[in-house]
MIGUPA-605523 format. One record per atom (N, C-alpha, C): x, z, y; residue in three letters. Coordinates in steps of 0.02 Angstrom, whole numbers. Layout:
// MIGUPA-605523
+--------+--------+--------+------+
!      x !      z !      y ! nuti !
+--------+--------+--------+------+
!      X !      Z !      Y !  ALA !
...
+--------+--------+--------+------+
END
This chain:
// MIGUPA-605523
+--------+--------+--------+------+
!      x !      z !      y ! nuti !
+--------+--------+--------+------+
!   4192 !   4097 !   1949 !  UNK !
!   4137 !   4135 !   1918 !  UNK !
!   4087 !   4153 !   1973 !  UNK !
!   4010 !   4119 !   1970 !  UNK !
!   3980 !   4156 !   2019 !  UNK !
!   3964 !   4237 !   2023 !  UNK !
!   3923 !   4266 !   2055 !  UNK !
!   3921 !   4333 !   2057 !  UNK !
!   3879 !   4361 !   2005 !  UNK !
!   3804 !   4320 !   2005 !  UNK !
!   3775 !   4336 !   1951 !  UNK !
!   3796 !   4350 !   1868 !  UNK !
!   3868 !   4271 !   1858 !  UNK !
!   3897 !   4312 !   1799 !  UNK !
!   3962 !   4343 !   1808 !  UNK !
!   3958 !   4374 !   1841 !  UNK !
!   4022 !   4427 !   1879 !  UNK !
!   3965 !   4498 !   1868 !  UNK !
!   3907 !   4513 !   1903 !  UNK !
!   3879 !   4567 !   1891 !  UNK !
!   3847 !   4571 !   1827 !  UNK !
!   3841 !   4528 !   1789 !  UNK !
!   3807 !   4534 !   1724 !  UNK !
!   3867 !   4574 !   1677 !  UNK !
!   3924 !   4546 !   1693 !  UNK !
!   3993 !   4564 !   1653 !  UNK !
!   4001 !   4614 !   1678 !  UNK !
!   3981 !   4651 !   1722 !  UNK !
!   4001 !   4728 !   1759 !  UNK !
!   3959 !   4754 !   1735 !  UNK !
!   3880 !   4742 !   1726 !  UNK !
!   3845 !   4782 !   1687 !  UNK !
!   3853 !   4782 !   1634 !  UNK !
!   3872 !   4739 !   1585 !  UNK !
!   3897 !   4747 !   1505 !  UNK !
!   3950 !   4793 !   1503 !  UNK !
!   3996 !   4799 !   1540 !  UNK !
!   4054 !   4847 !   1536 !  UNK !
!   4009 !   4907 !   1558 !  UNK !
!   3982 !   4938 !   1602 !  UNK !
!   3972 !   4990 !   1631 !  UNK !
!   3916 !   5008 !   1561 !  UNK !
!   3860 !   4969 !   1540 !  UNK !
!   3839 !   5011 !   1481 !  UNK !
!   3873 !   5008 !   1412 !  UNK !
!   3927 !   4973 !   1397 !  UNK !
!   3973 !   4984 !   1344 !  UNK !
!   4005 !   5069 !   1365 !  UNK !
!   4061 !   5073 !   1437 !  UNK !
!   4070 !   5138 !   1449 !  UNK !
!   4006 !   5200 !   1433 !  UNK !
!   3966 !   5182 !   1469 !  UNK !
!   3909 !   5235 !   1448 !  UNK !
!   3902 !   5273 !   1398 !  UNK !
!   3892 !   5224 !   1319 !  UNK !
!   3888 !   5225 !   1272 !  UNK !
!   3951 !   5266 !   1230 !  UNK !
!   3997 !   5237 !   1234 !  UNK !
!   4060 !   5267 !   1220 !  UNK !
!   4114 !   5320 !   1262 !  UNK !
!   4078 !   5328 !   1342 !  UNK !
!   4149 !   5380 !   1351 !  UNK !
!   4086 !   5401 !   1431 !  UNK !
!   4057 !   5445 !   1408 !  UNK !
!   3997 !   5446 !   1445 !  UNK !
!   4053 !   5498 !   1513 !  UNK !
!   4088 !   5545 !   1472 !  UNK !
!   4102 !   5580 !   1544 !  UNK !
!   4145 !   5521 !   1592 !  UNK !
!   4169 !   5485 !   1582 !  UNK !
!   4197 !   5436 !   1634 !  UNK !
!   4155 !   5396 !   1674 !  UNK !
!   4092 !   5368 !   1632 !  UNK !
!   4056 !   5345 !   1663 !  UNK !
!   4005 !   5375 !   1711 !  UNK !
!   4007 !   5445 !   1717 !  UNK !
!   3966 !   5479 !   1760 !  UNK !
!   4025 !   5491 !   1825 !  UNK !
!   4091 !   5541 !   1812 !  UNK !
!   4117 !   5523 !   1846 !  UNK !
!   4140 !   5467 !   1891 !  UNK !
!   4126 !   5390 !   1861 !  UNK !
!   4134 !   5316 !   1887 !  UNK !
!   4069 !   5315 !   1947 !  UNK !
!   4005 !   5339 !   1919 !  UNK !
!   3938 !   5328 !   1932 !  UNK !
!   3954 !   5377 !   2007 !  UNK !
!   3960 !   5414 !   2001 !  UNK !
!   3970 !   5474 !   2057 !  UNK !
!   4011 !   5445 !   2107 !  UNK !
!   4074 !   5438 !   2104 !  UNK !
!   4120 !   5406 !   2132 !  UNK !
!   4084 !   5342 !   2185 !  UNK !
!   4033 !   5296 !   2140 !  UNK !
!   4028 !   5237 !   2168 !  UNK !
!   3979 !   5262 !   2221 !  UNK !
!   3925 !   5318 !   2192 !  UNK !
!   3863 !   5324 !   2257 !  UNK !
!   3902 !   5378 !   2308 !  UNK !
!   3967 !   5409 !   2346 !  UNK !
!   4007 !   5412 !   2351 !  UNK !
!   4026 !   5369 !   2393 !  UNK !
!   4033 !   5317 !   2377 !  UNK !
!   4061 !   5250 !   2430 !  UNK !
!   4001 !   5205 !   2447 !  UNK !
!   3949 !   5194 !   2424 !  UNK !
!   3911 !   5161 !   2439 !  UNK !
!   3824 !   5196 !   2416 !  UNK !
!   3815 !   5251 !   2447 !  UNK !
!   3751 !   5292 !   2435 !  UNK !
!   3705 !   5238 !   2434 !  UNK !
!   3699 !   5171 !   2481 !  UNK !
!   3668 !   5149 !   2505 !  UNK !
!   3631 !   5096 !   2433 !  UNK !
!   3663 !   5095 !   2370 !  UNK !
!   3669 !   5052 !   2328 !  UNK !
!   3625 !   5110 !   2265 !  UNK !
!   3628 !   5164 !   2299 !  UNK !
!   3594 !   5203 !   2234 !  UNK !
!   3509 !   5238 !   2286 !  UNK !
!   3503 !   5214 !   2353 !  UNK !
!   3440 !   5231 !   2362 !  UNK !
!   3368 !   5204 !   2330 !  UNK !
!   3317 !   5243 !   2302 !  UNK !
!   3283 !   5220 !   2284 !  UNK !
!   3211 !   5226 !   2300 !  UNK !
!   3204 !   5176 !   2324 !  UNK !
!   3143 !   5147 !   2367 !  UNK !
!   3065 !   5141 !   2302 !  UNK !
!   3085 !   5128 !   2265 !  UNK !
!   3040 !   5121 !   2218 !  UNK !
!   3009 !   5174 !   2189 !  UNK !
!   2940 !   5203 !   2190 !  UNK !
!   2918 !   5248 !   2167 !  UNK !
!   2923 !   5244 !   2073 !  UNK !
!   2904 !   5210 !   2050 !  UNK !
!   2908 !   5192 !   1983 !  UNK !
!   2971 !   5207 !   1987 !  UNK !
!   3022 !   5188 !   1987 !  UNK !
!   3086 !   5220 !   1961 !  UNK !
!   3107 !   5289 !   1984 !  UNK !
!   3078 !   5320 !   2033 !  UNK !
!   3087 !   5371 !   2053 !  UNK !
!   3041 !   5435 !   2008 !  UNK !
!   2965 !   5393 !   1973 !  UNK !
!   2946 !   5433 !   1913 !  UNK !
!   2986 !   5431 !   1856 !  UNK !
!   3011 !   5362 !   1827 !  UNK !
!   3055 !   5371 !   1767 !  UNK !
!   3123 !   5433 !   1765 !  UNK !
!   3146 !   5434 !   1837 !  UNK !
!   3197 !   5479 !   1835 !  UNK !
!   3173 !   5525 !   1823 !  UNK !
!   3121 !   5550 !   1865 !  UNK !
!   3132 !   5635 !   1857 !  UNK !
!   3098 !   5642 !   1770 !  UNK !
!   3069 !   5605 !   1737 !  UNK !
!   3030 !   5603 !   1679 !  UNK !
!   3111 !   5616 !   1628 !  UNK !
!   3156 !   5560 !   1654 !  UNK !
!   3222 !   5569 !   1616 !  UNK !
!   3254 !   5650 !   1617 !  UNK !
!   3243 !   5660 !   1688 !  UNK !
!   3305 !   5727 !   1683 !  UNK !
!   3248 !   5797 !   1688 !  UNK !
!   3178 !   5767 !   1658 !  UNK !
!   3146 !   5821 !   1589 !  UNK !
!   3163 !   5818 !   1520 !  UNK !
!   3185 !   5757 !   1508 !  UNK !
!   3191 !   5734 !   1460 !  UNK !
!   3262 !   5802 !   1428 !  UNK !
!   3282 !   5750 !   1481 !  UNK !
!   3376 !   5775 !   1468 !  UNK !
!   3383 !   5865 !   1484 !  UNK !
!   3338 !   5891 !   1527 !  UNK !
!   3324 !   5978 !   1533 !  UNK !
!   3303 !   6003 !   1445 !  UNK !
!   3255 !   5962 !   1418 !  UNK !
!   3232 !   5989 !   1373 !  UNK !
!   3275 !   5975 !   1321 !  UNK !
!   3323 !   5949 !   1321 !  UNK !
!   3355 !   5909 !   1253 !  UNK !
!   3403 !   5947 !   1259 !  UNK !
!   3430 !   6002 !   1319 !  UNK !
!   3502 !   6033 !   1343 !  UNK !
!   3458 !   6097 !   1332 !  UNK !
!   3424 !   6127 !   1329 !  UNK !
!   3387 !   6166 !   1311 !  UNK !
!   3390 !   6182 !   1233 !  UNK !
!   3352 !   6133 !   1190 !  UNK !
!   3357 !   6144 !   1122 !  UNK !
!   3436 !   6139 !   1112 !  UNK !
!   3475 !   6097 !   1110 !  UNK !
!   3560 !   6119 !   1103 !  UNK !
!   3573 !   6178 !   1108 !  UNK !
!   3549 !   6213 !   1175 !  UNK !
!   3576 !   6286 !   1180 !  UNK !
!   3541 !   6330 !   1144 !  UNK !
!   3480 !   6305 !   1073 !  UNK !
!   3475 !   6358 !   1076 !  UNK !
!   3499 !   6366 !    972 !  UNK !
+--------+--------+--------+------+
END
């Protein structure tokens, strides 16, 4: 199996987990930047706006829950 469909099949599993058993997959997610920080730096400004846009997202959505 080359790598490309070796990492395609790791990403289908890792967003199947996501989807279905999210606290493992954060714990998994944590764990990995953890051993390899170097694999979660992000150099890219564009993705570095989507994030923080996400965890407004996710502030405001944990927000209305609580209230």
């Amino acid at each position: 199996m080359c790598m490309s469909n070796l990492d395609d099949s790791i990403g289908k599993i890792l967003l199947e987990l996501q989807k279905d058993d999210p606290d493992t997959f954060t714990k998994l997610m944590k764990k990995a930047q953890e051993y390899n920080p170097e694999l979660f730096e992000d150099t890219n400004t564009e993705n570095k706006e989507i994030k923080e846009y996400n965890n407004k997202v996710d502030e405001y959505n944990k927000a209305i829950d609580d209230e």
